[in-house]
C-alpha positions as CSV (number, residue, x, y, z in Angstrom):
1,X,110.4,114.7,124.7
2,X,108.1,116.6,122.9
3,X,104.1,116.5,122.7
4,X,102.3,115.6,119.7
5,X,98.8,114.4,118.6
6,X,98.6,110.6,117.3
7,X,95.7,110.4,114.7
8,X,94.9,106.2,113.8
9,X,92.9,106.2,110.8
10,X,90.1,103.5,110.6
11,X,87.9,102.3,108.1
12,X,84.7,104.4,108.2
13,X,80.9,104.3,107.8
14,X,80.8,105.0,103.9
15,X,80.7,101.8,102.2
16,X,81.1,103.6,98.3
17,X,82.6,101.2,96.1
18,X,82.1,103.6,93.5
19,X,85.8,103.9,92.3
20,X,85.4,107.3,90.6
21,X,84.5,109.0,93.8
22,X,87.2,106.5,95.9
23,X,89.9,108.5,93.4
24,X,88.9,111.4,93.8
25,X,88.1,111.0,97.8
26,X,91.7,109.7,98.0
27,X,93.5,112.5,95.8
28,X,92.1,114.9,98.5
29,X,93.1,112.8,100.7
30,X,96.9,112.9,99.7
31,X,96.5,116.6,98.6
32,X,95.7,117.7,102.3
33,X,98.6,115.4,103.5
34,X,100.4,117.6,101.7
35,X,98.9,120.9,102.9
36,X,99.7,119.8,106.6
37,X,103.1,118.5,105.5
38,X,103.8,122.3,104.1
39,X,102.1,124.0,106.7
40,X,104.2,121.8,109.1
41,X,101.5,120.9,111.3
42,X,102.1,117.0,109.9
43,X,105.5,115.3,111.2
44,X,104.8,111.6,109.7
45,X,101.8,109.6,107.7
46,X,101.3,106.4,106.1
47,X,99.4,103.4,106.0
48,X,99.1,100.5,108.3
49,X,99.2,96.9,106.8
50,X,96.0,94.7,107.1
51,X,94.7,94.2,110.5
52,X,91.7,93.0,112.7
53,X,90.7,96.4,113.9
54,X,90.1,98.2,110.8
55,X,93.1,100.3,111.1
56,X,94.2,102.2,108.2
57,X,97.2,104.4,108.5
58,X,98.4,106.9,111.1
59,X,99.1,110.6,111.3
60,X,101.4,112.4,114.1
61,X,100.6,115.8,114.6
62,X,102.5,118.5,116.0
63,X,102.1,121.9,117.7
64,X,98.3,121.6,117.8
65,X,97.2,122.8,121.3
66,X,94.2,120.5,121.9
67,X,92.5,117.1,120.6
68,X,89.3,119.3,119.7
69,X,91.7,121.3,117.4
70,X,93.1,118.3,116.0
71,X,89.7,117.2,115.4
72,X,88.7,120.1,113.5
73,X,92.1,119.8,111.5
74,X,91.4,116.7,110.0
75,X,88.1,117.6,109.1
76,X,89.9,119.6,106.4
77,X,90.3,115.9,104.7
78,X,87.8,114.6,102.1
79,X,88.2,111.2,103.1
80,X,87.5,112.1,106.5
81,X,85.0,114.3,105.6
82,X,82.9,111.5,103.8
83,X,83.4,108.7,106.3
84,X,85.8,106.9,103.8
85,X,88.1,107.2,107.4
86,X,87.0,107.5,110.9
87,X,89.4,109.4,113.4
88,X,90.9,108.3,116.8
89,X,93.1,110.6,118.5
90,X,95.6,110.7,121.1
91,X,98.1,112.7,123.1
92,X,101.5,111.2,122.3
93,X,104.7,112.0,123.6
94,X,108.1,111.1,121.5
95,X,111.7,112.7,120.1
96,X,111.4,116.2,119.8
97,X,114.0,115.6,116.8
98,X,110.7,113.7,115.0
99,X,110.1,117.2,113.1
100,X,113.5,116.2,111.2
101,X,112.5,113.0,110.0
102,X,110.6,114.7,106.4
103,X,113.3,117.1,105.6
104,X,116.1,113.8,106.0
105,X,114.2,111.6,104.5
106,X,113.8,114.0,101.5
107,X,117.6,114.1,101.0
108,X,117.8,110.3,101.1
109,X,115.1,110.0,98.9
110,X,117.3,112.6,96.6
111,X,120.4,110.7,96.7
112,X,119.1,107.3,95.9
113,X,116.9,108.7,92.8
């Protein structure tokens, strides 16, 4: 087992409907997903399908030392950053073999295109 940080993404307090700014909010959005992907401080990410408690997607974060840190570490996101998403955090525990899923799924998603 292995320690990581769980981060559930909820809807936030911006109510923007303006669609320019949504597009640009969310290409941050995916372009710091991909910034924590290459930095590897992001194991998994993706969104969650429609529920009652405004839950969005979720984020699994690994050797950050501290929820605070974690905190600050999503700041970095735009969408965060503008209250497009709100943050919950939590210490999770899972398969220390998680860090392997990105790199495997990257081959699969190789041989099948």
């Amino acid at each position: 087992m292995k320690a990581y940080i769980l981060a559930i993404l909820k809807t936030g307090t911006n109510p923007t409907t303006d669609k320019t700014e949504l597009q640009e909010l969310f290409r941050g959005h995916m372009n710091n997903i991909n910034r924590l992907v290459a930095e590897g401080k992001l194991v998994v990410a993706g969104p969650l399908g429609k529920n009652d408690k405004t839950y969005r997607g979720i984020f699994i974060l690994k050797d950050i030392a501290t929820i605070d840190a974690a905190k600050e570490l999503l700041q970095t996101d735009p969408a965060v950053k503008a209250g497009i998403f709100e943050v919950e955090l939590y210490n999770w525990y899972g398969s220390a073999a998680l860090p392997e899923y990105l790199p495997a799924s990257d081959k699969i998603w190789k041989i099948k295109h």
